[in-house]
C-alpha positions as CSV (number, residue, x, y, z in Angstrom):
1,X,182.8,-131.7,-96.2
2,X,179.4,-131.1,-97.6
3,X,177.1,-127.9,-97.2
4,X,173.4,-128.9,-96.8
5,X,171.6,-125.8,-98.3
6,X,167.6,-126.0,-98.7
7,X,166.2,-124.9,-102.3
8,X,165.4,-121.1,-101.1
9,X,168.8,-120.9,-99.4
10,X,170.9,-122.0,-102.8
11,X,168.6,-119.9,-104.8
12,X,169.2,-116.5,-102.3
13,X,173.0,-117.6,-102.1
14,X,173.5,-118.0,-106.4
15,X,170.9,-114.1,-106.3
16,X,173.5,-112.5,-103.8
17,X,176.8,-113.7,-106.0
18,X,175.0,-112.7,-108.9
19,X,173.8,-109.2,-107.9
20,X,177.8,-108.8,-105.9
21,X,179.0,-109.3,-109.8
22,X,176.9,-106.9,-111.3
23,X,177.6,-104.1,-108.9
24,X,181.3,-105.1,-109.0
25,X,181.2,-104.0,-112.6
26,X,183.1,-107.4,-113.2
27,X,183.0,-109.5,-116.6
28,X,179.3,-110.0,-117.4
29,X,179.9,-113.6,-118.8
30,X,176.6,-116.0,-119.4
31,X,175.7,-119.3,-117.6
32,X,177.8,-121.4,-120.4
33,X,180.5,-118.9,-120.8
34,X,180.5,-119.2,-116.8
35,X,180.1,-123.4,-117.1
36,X,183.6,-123.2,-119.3
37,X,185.5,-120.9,-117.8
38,X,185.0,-122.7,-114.4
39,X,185.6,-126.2,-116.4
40,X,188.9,-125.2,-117.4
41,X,190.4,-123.3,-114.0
42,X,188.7,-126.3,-112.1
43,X,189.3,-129.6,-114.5
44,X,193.0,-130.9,-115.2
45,X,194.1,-130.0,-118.8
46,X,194.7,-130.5,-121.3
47,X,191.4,-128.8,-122.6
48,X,189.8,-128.5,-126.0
49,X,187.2,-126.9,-128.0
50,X,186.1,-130.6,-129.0
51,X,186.7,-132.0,-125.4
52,X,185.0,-128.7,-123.5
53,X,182.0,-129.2,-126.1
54,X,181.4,-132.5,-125.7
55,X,181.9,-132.2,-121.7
56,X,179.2,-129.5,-122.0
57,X,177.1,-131.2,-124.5
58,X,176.9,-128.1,-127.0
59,X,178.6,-127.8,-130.4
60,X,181.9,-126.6,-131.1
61,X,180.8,-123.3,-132.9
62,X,179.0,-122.7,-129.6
63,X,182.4,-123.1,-127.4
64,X,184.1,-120.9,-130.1
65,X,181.8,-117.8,-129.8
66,X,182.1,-117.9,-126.0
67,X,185.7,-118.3,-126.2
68,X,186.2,-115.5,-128.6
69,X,184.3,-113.5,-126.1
70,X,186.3,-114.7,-123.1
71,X,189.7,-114.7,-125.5
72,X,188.6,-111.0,-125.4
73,X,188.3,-110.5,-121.8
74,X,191.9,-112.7,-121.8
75,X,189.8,-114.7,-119.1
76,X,191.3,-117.8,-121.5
77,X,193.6,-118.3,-124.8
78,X,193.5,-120.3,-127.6
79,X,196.8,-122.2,-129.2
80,X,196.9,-124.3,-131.8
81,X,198.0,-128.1,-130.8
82,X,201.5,-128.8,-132.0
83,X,201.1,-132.6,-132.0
84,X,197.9,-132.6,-133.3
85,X,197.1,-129.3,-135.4
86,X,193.7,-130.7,-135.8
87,X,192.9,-129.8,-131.8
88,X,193.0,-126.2,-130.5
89,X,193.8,-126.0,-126.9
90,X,192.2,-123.7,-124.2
91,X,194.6,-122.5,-121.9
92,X,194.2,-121.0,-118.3
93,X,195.9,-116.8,-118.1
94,X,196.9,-114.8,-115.4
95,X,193.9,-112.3,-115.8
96,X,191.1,-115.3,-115.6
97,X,193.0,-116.7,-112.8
98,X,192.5,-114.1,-110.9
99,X,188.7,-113.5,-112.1
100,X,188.0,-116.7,-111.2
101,X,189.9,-116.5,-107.5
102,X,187.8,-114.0,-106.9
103,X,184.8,-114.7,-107.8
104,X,185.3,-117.7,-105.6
105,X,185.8,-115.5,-102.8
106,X,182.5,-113.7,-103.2
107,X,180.8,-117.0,-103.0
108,X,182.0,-117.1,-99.8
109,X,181.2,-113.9,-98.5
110,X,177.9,-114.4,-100.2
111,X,177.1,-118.0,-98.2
112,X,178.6,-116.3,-95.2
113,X,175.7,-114.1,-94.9
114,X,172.9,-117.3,-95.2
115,X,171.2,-117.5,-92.2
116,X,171.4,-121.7,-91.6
């Protein structure tokens, strides 16, 4: 299924989830906290700082600062790879679950409200 949206209509549908969030007093997370957080709840793991930076074309000192943030929201957590101790994996937690679920549902109730 694909959703034909023109420029104007995407734009008003990302201002309306956007304003929801701030009024919902939710997580204020940025475009690349948002662009990882989404990458691991969405993408199969396993996930690491190396594979989320290169996926995202940023360094790994930039993953690490928004996952300390996000560590401190428990939106996501950081373990150390057993079989590698090189790697640190990102793993998914109940909390961010959640955030992300709903934020999924006010994209709906946003795009329900387009006029098409």
């Amino acid at each position: 299924m694909s959703v034909i949206l023109r420029p104007s209509q995407a734009l008003r549908l990302w201002q309306r989830v956007s304003v929801a969030e701030v009024r919902a007093e939710a997580h204020d997370l940025s475009l690349r906290q948002m662009a990882i957080l989404l990458t691991v709840y969405l993408d199969p793991p396993p996930h690491t700082v190396r594979g989320l930076a290169a996926r995202l074309g940023v360094t790994k000192p930039v993953v690490t600062r928004a996952l300390d943030t996000m560590g401190a929201m428990k939106l996501l957590s950081r373990h150390r790879d057993e079989k590698d101790r090189r790697n640190v994996l990102v793993r998914r937690t109940v909390e961010g679950a959640l955030y992300v679920e709903r934020f999924g549902d006010g994209i709906i109730a946003a795009a329900a409200g387009l006029p098409m």
